[in-house]
Gaussian input, Z-matrix of N, CA and C with variables (Angstrom, degrees):
# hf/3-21g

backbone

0 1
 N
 C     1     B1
 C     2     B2     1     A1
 N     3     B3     2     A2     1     D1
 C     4     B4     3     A3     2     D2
 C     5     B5     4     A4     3     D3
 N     6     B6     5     A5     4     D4
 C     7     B7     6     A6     5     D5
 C     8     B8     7     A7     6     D6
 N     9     B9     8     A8     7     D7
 C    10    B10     9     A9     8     D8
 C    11    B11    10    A10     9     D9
 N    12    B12    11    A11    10    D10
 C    13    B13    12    A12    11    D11
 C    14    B14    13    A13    12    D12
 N    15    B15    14    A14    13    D13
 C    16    B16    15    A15    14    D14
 C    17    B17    16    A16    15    D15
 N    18    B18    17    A17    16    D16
 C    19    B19    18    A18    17    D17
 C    20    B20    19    A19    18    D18
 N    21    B21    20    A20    19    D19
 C    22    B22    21    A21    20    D20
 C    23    B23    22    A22    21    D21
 N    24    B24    23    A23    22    D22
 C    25    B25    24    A24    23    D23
 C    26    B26    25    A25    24    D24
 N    27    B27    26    A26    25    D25
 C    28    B28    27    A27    26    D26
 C    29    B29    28    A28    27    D27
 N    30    B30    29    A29    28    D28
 C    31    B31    30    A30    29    D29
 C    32    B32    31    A31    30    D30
 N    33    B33    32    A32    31    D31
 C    34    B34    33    A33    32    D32
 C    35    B35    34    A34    33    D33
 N    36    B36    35    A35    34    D34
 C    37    B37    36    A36    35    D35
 C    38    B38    37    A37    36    D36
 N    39    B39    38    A38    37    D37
 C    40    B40    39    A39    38    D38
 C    41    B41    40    A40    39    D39
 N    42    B42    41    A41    40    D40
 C    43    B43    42    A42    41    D41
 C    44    B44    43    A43    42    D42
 N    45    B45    44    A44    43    D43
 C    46    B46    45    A45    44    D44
 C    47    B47    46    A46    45    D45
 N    48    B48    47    A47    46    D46
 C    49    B49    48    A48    47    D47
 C    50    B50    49    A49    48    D48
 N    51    B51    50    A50    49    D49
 C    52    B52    51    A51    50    D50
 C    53    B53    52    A52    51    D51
 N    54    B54    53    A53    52    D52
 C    55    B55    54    A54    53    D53
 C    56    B56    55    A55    54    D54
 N    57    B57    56    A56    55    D55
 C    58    B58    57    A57    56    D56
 C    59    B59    58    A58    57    D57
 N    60    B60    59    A59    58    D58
 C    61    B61    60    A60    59    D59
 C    62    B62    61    A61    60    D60
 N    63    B63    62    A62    61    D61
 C    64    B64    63    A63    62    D62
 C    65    B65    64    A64    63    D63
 N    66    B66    65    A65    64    D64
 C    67    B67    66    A66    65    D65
 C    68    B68    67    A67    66    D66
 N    69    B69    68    A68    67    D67
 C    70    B70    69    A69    68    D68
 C    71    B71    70    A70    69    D69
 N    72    B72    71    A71    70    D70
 C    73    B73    72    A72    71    D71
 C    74    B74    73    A73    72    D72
 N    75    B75    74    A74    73    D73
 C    76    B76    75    A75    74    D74
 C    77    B77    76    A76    75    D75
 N    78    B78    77    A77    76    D76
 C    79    B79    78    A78    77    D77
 C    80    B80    79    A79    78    D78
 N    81    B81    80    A80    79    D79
 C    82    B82    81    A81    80    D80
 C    83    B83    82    A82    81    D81
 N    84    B84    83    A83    82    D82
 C    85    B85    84    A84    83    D83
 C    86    B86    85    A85    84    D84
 N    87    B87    86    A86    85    D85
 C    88    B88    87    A87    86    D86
 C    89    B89    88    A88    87    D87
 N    90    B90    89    A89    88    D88
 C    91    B91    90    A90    89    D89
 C    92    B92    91    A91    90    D90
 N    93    B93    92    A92    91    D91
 C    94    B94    93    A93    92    D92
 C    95    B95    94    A94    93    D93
 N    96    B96    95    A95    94    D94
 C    97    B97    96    A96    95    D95
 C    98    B98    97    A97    96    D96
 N    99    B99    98    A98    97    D97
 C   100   B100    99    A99    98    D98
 C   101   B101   100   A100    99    D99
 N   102   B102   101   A101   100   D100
 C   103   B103   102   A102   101   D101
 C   104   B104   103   A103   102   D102
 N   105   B105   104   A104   103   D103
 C   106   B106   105   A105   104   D104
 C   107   B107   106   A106   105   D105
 N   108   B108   107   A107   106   D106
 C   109   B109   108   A108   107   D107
 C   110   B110   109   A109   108   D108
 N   111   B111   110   A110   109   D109
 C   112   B112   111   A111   110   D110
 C   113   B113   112   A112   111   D111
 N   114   B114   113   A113   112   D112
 C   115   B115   114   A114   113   D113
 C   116   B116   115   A115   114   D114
 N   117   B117   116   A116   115   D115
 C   118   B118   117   A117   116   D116
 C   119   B119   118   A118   117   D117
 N   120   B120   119   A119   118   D118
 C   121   B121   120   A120   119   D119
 C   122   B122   121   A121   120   D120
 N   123   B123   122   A122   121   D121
 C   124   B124   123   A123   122   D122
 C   125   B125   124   A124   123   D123
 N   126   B126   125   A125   124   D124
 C   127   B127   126   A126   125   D125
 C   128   B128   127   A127   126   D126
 N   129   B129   128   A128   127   D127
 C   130   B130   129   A129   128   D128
 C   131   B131   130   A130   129   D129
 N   132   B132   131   A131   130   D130
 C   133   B133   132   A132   131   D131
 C   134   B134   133   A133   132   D132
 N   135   B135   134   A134   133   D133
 C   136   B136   135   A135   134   D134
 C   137   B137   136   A136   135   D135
 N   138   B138   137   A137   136   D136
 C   139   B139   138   A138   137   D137
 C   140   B140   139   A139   138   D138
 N   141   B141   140   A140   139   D139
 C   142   B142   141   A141   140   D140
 C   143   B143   142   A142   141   D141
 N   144   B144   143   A143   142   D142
 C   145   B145   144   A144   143   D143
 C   146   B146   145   A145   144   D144
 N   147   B147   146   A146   145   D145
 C   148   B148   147   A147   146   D146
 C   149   B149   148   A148   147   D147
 N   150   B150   149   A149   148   D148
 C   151   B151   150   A150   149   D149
 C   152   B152   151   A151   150   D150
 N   153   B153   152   A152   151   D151
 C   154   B154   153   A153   152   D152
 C   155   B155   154   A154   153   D153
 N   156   B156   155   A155   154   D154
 C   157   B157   156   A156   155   D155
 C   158   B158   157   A157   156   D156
 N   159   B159   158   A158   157   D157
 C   160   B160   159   A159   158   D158
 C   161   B161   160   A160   159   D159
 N   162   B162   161   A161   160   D160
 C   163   B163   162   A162   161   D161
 C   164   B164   163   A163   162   D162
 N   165   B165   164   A164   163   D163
 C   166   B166   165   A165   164   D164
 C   167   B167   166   A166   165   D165
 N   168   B168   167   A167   166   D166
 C   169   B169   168   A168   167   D167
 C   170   B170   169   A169   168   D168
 N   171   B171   170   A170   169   D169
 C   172   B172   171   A171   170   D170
 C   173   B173   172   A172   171   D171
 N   174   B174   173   A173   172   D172
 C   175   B175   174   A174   173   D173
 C   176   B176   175   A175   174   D174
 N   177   B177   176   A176   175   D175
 C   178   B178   177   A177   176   D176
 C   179   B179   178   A178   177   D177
 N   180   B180   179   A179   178   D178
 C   181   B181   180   A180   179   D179
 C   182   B182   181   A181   180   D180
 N   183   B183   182   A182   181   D181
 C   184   B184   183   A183   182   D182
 C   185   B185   184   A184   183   D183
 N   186   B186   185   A185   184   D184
 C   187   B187   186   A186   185   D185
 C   188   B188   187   A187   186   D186
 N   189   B189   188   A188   187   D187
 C   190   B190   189   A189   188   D188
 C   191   B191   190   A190   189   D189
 N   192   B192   191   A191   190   D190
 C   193   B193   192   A192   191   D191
 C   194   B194   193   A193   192   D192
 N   195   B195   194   A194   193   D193
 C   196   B196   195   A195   194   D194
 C   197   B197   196   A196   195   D195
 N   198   B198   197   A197   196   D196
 C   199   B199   198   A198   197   D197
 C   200   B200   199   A199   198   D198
 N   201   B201   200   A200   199   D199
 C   202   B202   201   A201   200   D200
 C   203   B203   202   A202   201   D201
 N   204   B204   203   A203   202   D202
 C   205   B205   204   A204   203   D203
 C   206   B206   205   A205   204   D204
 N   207   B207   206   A206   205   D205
 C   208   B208   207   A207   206   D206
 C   209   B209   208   A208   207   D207
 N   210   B210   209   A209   208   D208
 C   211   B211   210   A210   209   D209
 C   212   B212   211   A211   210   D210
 N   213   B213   212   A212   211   D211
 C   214   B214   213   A213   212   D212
 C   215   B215   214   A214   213   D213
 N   216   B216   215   A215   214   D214
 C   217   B217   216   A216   215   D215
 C   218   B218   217   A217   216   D216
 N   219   B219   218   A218   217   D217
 C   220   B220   219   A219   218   D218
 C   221   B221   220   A220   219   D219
 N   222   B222   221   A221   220   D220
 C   223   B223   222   A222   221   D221
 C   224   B224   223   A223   222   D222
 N   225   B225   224   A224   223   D223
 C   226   B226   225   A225   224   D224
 C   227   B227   226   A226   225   D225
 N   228   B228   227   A227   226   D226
 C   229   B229   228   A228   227   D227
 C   230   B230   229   A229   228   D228
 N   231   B231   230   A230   229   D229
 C   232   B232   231   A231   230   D230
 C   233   B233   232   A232   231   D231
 N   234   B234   233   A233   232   D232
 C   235   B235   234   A234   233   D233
 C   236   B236   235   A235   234   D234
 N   237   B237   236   A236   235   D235
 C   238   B238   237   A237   236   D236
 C   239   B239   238   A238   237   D237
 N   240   B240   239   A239   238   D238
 C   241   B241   240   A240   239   D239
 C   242   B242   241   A241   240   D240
 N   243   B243   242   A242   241   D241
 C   244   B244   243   A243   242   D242
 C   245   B245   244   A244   243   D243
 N   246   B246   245   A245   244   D244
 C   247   B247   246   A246   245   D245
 C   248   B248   247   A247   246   D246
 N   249   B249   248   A248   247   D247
 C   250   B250   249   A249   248   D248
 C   251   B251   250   A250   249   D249
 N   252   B252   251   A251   250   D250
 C   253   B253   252   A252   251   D251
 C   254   B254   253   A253   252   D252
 N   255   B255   254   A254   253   D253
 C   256   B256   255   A255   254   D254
 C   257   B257   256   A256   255   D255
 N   258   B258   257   A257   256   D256
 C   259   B259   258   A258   257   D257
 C   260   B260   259   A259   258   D258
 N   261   B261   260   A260   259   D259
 C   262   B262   261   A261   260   D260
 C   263   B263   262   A262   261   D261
 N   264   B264   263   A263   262   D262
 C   265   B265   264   A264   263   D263
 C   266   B266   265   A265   264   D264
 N   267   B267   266   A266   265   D265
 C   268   B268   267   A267   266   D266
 C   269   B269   268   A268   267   D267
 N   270   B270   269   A269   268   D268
 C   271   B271   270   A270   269   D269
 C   272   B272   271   A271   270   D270
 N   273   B273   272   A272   271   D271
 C   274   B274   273   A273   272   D272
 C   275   B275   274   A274   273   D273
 N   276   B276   275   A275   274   D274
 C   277   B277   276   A276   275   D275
 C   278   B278   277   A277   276   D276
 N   279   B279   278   A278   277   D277
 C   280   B280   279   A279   278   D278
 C   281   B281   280   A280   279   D279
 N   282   B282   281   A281   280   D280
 C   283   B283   282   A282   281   D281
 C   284   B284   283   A283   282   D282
 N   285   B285   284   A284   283   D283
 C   286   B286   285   A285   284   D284
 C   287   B287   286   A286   285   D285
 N   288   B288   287   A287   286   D286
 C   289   B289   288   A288   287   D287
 C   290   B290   289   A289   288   D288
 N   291   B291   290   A290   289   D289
 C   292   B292   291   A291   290   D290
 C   293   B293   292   A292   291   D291
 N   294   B294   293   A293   292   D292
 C   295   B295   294   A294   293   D293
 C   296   B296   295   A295   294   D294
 N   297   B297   296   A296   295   D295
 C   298   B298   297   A297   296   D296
 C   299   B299   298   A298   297   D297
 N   300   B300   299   A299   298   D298
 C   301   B301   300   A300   299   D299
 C   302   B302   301   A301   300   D300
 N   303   B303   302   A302   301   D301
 C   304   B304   303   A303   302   D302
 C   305   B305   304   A304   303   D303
 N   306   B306   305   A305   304   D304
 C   307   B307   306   A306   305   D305
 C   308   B308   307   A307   306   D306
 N   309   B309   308   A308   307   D307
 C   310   B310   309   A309   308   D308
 C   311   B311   310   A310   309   D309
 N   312   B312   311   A311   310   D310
 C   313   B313   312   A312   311   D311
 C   314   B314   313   A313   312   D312
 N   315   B315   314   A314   313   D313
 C   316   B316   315   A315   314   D314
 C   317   B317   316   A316   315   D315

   B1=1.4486
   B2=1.5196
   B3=1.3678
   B4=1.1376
   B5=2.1183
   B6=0.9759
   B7=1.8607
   B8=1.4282
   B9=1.1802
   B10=1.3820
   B11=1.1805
   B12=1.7992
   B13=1.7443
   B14=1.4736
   B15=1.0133
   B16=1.1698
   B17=1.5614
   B18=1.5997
   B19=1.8561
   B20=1.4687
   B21=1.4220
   B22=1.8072
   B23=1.4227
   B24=2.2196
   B25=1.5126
   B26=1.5582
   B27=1.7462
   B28=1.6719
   B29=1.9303
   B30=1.2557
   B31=1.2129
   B32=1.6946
   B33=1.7445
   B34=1.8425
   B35=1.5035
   B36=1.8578
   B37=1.2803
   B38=1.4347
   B39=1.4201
   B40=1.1704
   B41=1.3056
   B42=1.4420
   B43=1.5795
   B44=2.3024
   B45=1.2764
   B46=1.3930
   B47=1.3844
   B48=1.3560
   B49=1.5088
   B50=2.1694
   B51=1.1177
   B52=1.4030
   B53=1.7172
   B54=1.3421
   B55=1.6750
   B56=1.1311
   B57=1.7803
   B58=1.3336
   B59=2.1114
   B60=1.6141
   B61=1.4855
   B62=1.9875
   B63=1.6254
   B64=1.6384
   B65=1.7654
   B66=1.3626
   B67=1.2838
   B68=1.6890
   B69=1.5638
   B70=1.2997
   B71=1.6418
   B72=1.5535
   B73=2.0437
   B74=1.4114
   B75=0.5493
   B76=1.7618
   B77=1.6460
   B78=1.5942
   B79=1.4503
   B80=1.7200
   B81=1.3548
   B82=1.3119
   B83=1.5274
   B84=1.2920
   B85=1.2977
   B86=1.1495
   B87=1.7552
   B88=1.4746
   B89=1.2359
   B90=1.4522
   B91=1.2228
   B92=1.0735
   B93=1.8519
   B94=1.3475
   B95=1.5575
   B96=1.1966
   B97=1.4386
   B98=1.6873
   B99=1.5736
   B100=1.6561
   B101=1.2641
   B102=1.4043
   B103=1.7780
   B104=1.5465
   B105=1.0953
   B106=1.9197
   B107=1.7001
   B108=1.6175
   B109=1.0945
   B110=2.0485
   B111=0.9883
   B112=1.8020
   B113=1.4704
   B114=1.2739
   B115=1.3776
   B116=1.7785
   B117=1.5437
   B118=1.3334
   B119=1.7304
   B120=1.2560
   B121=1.6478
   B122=1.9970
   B123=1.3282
   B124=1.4326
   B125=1.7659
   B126=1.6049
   B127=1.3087
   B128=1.6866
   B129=1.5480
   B130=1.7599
   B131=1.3693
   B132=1.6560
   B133=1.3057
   B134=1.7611
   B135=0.9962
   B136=1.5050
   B137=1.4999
   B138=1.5351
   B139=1.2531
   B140=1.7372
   B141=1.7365
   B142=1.7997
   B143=1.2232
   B144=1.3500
   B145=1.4840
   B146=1.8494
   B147=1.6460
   B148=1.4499
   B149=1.3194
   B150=0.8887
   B151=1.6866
   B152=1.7111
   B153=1.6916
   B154=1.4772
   B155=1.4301
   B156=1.4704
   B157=1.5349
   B158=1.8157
   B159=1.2956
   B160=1.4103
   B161=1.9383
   B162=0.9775
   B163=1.6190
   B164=1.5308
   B165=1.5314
   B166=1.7787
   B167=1.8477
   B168=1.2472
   B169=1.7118
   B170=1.4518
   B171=1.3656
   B172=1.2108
   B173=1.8274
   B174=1.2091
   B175=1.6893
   B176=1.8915
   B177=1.2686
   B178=1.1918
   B179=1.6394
   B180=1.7605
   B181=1.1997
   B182=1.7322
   B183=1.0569
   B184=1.4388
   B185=1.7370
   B186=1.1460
   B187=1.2594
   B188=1.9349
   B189=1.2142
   B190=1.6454
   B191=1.4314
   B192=1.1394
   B193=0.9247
   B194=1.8277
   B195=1.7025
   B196=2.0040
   B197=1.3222
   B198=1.0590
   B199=2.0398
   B200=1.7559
   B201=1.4739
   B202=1.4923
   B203=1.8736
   B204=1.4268
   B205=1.5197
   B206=1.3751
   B207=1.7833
   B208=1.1678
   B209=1.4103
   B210=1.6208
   B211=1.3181
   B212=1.3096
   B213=1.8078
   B214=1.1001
   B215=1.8082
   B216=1.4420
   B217=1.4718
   B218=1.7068
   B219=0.9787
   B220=1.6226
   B221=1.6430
   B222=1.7028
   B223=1.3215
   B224=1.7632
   B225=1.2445
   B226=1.1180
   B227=1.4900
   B228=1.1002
   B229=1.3223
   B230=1.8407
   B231=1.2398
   B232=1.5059
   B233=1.1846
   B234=1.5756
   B235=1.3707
   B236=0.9817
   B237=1.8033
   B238=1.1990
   B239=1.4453
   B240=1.4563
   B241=1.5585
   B242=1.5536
   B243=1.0963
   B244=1.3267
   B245=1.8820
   B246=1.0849
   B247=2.0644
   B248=1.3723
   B249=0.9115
   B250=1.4816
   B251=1.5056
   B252=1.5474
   B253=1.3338
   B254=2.1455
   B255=1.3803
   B256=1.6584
   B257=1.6455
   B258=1.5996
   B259=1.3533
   B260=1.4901
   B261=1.0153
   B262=1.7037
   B263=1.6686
   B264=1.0126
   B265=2.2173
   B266=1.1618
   B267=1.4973
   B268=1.6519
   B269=1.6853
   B270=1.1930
   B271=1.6815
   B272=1.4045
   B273=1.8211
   B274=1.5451
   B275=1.3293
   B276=1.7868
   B277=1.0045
   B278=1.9796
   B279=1.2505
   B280=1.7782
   B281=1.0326
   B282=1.5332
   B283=1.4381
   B284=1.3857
   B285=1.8667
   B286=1.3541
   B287=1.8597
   B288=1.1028
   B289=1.5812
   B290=1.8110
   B291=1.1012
   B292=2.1042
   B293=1.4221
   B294=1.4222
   B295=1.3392
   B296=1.7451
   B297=1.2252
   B298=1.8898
   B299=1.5429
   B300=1.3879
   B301=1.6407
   B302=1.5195
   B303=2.0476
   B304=0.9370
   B305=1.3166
   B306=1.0104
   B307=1.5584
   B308=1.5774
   B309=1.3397
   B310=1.5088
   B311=1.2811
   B312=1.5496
   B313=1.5168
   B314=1.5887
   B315=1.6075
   B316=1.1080
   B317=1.5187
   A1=111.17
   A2=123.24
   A3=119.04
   A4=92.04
   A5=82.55
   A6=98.61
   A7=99.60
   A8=133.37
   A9=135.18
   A10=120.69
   A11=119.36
   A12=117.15
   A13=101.62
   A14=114.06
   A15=143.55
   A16=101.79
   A17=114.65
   A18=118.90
   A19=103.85
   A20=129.71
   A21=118.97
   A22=75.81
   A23=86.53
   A24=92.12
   A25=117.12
   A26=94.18
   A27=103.90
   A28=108.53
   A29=117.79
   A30=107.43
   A31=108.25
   A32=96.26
   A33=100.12
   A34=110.93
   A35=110.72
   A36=92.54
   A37=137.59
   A38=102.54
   A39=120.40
   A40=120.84
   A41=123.33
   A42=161.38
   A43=89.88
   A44=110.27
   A45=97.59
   A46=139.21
   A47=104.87
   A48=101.40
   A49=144.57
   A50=72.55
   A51=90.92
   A52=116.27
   A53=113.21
   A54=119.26
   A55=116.56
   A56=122.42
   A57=120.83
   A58=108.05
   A59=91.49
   A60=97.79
   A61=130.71
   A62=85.35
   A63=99.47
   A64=89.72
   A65=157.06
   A66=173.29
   A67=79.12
   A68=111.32
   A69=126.46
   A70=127.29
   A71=80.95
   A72=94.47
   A73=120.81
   A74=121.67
   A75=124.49
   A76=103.66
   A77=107.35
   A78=101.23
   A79=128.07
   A80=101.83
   A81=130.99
   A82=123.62
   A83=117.79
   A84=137.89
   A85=127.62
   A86=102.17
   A87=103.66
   A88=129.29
   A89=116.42
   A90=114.97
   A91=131.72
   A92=123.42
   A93=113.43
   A94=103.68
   A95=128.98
   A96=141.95
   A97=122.32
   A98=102.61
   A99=82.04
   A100=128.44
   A101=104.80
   A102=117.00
   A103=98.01
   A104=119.40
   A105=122.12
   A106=97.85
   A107=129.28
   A108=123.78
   A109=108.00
   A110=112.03
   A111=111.72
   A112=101.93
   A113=120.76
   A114=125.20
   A115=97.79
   A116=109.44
   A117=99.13
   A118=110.43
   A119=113.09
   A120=110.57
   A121=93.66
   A122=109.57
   A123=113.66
   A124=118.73
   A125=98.33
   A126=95.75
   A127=130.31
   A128=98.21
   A129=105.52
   A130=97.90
   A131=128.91
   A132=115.59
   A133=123.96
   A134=105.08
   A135=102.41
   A136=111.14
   A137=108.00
   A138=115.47
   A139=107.40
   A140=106.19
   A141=101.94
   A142=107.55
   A143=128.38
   A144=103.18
   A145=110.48
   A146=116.60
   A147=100.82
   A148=115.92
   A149=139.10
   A150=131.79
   A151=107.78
   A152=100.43
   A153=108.48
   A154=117.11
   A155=115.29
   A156=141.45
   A157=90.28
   A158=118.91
   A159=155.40
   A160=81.99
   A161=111.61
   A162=101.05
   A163=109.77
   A164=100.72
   A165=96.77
   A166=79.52
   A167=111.07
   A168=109.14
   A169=106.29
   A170=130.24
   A171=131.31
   A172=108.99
   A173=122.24
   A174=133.15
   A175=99.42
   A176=116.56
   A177=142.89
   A178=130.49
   A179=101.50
   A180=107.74
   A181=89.02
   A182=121.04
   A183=123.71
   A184=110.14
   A185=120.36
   A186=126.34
   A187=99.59
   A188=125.61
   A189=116.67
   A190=105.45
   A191=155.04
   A192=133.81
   A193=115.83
   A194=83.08
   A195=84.58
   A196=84.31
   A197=115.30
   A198=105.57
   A199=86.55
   A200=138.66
   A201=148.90
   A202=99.24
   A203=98.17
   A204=114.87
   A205=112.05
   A206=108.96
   A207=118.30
   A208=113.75
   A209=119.16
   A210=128.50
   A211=109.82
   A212=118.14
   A213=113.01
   A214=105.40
   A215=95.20
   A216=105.24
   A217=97.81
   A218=115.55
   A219=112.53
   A220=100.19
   A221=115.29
   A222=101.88
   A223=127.58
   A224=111.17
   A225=90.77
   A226=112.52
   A227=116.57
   A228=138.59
   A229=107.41
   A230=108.32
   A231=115.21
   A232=122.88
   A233=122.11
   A234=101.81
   A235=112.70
   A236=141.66
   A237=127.94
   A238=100.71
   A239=116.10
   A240=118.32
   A241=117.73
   A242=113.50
   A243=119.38
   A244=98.72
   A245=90.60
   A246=92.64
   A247=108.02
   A248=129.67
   A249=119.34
   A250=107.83
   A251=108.88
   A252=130.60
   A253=106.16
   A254=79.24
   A255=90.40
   A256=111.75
   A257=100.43
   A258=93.10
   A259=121.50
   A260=110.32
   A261=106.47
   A262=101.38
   A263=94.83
   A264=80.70
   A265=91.63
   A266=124.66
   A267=112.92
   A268=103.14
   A269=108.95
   A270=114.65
   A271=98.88
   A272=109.67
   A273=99.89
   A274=123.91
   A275=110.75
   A276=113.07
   A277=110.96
   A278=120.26
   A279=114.14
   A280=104.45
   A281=124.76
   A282=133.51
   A283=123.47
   A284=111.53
   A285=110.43
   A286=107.21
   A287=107.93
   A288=129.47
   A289=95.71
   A290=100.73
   A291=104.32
   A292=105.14
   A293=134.74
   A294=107.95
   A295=108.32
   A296=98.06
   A297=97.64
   A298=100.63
   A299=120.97
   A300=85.09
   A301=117.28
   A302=101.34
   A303=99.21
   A304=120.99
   A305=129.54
   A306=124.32
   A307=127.25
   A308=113.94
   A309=128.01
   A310=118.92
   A311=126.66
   A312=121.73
   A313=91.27
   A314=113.61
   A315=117.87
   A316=145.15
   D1=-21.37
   D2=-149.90
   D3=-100.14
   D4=-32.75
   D5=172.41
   D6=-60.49
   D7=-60.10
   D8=165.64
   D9=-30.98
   D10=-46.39
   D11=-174.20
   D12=-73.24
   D13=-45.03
   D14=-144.53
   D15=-78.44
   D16=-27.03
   D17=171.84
   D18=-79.88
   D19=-9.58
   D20=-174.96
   D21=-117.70
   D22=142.35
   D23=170.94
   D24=-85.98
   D25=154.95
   D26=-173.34
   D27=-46.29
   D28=-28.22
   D29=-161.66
   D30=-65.14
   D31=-29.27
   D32=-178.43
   D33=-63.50
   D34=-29.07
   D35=174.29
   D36=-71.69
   D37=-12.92
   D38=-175.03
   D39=-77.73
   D40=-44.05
   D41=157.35
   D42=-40.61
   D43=-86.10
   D44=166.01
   D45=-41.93
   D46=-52.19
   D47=153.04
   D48=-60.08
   D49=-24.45
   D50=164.75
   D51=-82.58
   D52=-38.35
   D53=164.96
   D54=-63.36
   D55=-36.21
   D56=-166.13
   D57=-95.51
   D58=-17.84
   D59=155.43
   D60=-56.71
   D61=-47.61
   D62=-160.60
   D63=-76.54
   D64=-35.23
   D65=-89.27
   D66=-130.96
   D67=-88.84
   D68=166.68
   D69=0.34
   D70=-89.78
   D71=150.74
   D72=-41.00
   D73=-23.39
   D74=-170.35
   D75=-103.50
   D76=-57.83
   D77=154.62
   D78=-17.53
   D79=-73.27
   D80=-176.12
   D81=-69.72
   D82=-20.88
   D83=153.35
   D84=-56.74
   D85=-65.85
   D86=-177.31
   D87=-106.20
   D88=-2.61
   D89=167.28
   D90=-98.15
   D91=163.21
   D92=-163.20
   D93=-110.21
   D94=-30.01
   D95=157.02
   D96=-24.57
   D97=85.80
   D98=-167.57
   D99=-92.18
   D100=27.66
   D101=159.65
   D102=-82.17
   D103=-47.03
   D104=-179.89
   D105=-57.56
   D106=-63.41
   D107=179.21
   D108=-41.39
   D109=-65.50
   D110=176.28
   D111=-33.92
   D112=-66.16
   D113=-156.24
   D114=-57.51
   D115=-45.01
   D116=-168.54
   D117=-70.68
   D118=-28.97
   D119=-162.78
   D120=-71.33
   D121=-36.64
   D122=172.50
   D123=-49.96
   D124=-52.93
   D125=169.65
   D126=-62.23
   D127=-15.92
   D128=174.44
   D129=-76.18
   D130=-65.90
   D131=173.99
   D132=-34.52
   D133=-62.34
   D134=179.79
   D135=-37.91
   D136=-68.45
   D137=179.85
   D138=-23.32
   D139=-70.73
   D140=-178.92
   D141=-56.97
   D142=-25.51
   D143=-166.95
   D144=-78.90
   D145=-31.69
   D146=160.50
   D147=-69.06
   D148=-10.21
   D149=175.44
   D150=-59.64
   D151=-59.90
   D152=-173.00
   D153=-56.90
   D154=-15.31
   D155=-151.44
   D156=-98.46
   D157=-54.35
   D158=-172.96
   D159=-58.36
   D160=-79.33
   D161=-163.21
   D162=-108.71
   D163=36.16
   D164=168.22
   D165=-100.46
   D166=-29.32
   D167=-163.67
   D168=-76.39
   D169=-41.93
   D170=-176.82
   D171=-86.20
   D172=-8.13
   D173=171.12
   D174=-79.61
   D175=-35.39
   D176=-121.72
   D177=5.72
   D178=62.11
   D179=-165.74
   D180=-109.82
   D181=142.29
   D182=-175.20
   D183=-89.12
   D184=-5.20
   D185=-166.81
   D186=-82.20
   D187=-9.35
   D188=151.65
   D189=-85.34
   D190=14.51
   D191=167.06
   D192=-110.68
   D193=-11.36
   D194=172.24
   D195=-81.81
   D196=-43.53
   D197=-150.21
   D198=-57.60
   D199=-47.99
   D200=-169.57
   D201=-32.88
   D202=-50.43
   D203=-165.79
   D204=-58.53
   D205=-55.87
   D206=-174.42
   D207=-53.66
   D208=-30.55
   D209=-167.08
   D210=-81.71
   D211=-18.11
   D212=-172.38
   D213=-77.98
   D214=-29.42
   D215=-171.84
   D216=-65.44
   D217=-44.89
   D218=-158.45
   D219=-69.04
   D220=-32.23
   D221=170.91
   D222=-94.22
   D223=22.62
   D224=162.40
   D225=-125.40
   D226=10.04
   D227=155.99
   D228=-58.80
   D229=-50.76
   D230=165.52
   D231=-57.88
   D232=-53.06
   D233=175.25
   D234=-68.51
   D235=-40.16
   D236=-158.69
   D237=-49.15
   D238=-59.74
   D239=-174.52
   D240=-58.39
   D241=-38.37
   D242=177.35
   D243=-54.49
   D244=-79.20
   D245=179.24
   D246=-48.08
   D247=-0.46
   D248=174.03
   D249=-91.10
   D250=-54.00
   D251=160.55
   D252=-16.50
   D253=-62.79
   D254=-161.95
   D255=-66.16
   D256=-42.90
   D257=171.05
   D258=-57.24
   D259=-25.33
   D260=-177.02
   D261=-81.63
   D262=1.08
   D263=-173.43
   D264=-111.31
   D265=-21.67
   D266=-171.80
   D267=-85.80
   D268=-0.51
   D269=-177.78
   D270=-76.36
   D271=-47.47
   D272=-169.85
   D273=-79.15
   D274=-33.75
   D275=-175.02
   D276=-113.81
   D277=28.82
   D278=165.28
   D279=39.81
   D280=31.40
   D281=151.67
   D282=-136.31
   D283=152.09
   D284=167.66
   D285=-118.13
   D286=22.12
   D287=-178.89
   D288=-75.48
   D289=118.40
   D290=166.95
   D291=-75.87
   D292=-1.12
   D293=170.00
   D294=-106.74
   D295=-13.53
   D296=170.78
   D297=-74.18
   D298=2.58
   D299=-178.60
   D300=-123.53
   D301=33.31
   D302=155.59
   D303=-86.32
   D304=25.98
   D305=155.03
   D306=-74.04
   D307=-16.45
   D308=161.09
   D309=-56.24
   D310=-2.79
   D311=-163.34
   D312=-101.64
   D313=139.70
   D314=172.66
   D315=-65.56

């Protein structure tokens, strides 16, 4: 596998990762849907986590690919809470729209 990363040059990974970064952002920018917002901040993580994956393999130091792990843990720890989050707001307000839920402000 590692012969495999290691035949495309690092710059393409970077070039992809950098596309599948900016996508994200834009996700998260412009949309109001905050199941679409999750999906996109996920797709920014992912994005870093092949990057770190990308030059723990071509460094060939394995220590980006623990740090990859830890990140996976920290994000799905987020959505769980995050979706939990949402279910409770879509109870009060019959929306998953971010601008209907400024009605929650006191």
């Amino acid at each position: 596998m590692t012969e495999l990363v290691k035949s495309i040059p690092l710059n393409w990974y970077i070039l992809l990762c950098t596309v599948l970064f900016c996508i994200g952002v834009m996700g998260v920018l412009l949309r109001r849907n905050v199941i679409v917002i999750f999906m996109s901040v996920e797709l920014m993580l992912n994005s870093v986590n092949l990057l770190f994956t990308a030059f723990s393999s071509y460094s060939g130091n394995p220590a980006g690919q623990i740090f990859v792990f830890f990140v996976m843990v920290v994000a799905a720890a987020e959505i769980a809470i995050g979706l939990a989050i949402v279910v409770m707001i879509h109870r009060n307000t019959k929306t998953v729209d971010v601008n209907e839920w400024s009605k929650l402000k006191w």
